[in-house]
Chimera marker file (.cmm) of the C-alpha trace (Angstrom):
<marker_set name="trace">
<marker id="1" x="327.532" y="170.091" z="2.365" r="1" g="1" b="0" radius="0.5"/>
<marker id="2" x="325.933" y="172.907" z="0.495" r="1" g="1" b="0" radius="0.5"/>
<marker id="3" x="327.209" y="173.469" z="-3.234" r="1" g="1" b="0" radius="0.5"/>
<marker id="4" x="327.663" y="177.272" z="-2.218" r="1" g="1" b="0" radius="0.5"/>
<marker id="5" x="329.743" y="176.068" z="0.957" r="1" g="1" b="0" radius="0.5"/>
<marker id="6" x="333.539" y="177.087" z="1.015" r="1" g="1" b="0" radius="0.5"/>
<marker id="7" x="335.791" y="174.066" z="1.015" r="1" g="1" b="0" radius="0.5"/>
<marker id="8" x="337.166" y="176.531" z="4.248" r="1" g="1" b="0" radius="0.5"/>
<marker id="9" x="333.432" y="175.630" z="6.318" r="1" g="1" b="0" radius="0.5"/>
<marker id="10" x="334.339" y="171.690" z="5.567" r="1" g="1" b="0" radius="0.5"/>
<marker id="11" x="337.788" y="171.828" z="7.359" r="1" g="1" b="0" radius="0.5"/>
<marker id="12" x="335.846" y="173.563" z="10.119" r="1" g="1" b="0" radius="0.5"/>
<marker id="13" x="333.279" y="170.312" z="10.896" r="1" g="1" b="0" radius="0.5"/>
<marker id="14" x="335.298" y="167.903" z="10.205" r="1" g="1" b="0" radius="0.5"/>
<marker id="15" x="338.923" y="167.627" z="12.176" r="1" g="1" b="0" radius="0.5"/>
<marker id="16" x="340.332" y="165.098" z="10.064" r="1" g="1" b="0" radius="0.5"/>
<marker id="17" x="340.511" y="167.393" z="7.390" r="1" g="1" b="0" radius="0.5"/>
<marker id="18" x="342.964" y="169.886" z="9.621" r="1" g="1" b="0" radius="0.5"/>
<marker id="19" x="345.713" y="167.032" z="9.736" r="1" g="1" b="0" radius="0.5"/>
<marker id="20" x="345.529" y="166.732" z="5.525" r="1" g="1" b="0" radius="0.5"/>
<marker id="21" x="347.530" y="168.529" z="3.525" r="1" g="1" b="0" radius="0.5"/>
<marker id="22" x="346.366" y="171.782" z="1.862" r="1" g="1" b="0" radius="0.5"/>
<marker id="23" x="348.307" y="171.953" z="-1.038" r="1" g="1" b="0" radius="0.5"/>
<marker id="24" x="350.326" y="169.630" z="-3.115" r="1" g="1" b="0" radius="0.5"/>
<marker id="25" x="354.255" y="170.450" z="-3.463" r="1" g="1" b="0" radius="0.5"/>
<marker id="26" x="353.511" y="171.924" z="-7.013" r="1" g="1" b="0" radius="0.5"/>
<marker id="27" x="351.132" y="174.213" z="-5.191" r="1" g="1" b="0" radius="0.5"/>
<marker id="28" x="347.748" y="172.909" z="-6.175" r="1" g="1" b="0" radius="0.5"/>
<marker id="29" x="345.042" y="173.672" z="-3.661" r="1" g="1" b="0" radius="0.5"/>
<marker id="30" x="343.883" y="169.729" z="-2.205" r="1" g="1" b="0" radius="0.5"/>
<marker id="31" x="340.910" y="171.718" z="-0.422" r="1" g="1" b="0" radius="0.5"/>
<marker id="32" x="339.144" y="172.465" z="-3.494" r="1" g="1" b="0" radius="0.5"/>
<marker id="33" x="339.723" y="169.021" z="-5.022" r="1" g="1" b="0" radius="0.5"/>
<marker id="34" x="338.741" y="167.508" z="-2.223" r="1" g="1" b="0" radius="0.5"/>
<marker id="35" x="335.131" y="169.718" z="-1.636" r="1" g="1" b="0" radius="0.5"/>
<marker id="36" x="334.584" y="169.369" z="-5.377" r="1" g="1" b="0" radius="0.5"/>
<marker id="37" x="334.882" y="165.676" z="-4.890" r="1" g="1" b="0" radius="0.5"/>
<marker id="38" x="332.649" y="165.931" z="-1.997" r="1" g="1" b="0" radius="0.5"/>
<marker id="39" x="329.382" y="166.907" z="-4.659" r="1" g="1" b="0" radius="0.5"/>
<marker id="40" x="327.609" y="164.260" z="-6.178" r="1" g="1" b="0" radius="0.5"/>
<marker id="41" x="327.516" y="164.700" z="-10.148" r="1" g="1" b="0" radius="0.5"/>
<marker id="42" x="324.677" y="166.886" z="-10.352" r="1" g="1" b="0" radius="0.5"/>
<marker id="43" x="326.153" y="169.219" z="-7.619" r="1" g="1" b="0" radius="0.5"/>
<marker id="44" x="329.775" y="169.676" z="-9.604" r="1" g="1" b="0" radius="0.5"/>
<marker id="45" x="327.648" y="169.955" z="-13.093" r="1" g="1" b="0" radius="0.5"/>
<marker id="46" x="325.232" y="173.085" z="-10.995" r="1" g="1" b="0" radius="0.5"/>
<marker id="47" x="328.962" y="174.375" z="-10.028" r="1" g="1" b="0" radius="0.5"/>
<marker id="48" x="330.224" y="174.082" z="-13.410" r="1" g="1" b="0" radius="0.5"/>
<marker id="49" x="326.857" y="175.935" z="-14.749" r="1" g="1" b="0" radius="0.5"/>
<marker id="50" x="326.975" y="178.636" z="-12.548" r="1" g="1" b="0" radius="0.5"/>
<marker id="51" x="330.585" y="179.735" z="-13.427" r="1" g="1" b="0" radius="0.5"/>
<marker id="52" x="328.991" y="180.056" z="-16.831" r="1" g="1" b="0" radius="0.5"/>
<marker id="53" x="326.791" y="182.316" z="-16.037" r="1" g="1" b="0" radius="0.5"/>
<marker id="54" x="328.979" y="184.780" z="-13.891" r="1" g="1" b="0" radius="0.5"/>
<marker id="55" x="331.670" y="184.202" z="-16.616" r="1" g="1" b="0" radius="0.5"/>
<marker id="56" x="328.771" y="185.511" z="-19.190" r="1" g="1" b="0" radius="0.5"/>
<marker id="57" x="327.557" y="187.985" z="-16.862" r="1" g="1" b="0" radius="0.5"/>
<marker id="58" x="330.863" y="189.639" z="-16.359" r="1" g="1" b="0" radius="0.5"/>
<marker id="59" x="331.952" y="189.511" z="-20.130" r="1" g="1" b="0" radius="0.5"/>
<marker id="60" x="328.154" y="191.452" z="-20.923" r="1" g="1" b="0" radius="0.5"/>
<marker id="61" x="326.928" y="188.432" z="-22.600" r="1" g="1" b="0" radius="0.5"/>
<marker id="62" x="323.224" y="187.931" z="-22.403" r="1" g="1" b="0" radius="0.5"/>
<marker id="63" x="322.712" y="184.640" z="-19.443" r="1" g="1" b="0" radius="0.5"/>
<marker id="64" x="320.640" y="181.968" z="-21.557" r="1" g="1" b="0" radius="0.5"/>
<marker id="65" x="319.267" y="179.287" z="-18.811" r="1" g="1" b="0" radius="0.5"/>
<marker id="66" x="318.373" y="176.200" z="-20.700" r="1" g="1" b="0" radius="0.5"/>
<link id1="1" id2="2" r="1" g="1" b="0" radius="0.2"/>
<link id1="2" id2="3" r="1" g="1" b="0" radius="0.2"/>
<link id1="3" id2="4" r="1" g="1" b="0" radius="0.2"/>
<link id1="4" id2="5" r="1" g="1" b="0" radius="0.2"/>
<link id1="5" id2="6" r="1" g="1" b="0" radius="0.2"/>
<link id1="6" id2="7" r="1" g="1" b="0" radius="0.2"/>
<link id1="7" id2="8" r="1" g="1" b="0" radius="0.2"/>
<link id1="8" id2="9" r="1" g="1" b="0" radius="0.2"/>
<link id1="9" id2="10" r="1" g="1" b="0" radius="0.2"/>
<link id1="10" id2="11" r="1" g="1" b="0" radius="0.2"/>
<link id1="11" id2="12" r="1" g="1" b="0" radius="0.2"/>
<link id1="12" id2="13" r="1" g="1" b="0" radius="0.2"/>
<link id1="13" id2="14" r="1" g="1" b="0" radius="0.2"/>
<link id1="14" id2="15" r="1" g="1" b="0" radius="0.2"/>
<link id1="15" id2="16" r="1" g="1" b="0" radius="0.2"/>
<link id1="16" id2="17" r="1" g="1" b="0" radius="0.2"/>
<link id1="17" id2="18" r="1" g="1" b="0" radius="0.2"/>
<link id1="18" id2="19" r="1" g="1" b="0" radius="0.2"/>
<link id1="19" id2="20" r="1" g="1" b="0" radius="0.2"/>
<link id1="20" id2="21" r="1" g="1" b="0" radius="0.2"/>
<link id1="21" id2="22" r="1" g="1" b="0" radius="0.2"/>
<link id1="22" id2="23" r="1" g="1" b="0" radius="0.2"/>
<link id1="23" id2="24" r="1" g="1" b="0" radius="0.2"/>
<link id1="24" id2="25" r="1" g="1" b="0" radius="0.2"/>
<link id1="25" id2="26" r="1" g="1" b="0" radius="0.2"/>
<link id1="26" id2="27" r="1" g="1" b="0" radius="0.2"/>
<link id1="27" id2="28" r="1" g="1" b="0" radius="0.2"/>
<link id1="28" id2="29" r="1" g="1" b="0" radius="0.2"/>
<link id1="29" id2="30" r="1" g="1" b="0" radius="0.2"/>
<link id1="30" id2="31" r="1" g="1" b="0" radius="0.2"/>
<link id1="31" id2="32" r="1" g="1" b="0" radius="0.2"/>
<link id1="32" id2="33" r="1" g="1" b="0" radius="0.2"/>
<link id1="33" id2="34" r="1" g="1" b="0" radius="0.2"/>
<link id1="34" id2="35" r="1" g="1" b="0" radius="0.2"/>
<link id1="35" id2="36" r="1" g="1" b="0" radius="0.2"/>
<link id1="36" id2="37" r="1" g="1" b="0" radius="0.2"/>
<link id1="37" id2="38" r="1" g="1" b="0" radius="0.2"/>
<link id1="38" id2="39" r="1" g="1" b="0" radius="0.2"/>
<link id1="39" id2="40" r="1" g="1" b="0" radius="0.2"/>
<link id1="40" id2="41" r="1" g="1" b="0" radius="0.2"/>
<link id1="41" id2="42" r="1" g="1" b="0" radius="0.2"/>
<link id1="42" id2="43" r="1" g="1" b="0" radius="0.2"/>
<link id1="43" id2="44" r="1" g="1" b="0" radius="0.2"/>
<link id1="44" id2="45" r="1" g="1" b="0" radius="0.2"/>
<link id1="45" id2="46" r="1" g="1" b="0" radius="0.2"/>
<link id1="46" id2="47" r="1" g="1" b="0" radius="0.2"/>
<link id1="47" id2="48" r="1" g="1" b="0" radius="0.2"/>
<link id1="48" id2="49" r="1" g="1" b="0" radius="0.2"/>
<link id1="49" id2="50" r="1" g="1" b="0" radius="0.2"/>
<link id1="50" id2="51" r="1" g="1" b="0" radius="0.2"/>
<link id1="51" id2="52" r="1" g="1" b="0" radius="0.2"/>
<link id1="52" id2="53" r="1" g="1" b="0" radius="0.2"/>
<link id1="53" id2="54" r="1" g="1" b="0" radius="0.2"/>
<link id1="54" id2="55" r="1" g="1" b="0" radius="0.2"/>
<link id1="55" id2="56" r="1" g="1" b="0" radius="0.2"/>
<link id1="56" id2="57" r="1" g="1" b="0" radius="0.2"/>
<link id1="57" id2="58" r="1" g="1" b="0" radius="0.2"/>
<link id1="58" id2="59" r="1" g="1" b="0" radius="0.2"/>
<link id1="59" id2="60" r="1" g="1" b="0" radius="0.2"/>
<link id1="60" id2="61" r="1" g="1" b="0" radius="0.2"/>
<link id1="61" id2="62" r="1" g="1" b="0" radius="0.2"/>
<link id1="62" id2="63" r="1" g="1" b="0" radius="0.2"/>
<link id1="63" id2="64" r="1" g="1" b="0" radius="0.2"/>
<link id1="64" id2="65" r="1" g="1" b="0" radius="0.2"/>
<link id1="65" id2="66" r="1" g="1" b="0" radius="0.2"/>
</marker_set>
């Protein structure tokens, strides 16, 4: 799966997922834990970086890529 890929497309290839539960009784959202859990390390840390940026981006900040 595609970093960029809604956890929404997974449950759509794989019908195993359908029969899971989507949230937890506290109301935490199991898709996204499960798609982030899906990405190897590098994948969640690209993730993680990106939110940075569009965090900086929308705050006016200047985007510093390292």
């Amino acid at each position: 799966m595609r970093t960029n890929e809604s956890p929404k497309a997974r449950e759509l290839e794989d019908p195993l997922i359908e029969q899971q539960p989507t949230h937890s009784q506290d109301g935490v959202d199991l898709t996204l834990i499960r798609w982030m859990l899906s990405l190897t390390a590098a994948q969640r840390l690209q993730m993680l970086q990106e939110n940075v940026w569009s965090i900086l981006e929308l705050r006016g900040d200047e985007k510093t890529e390292a």
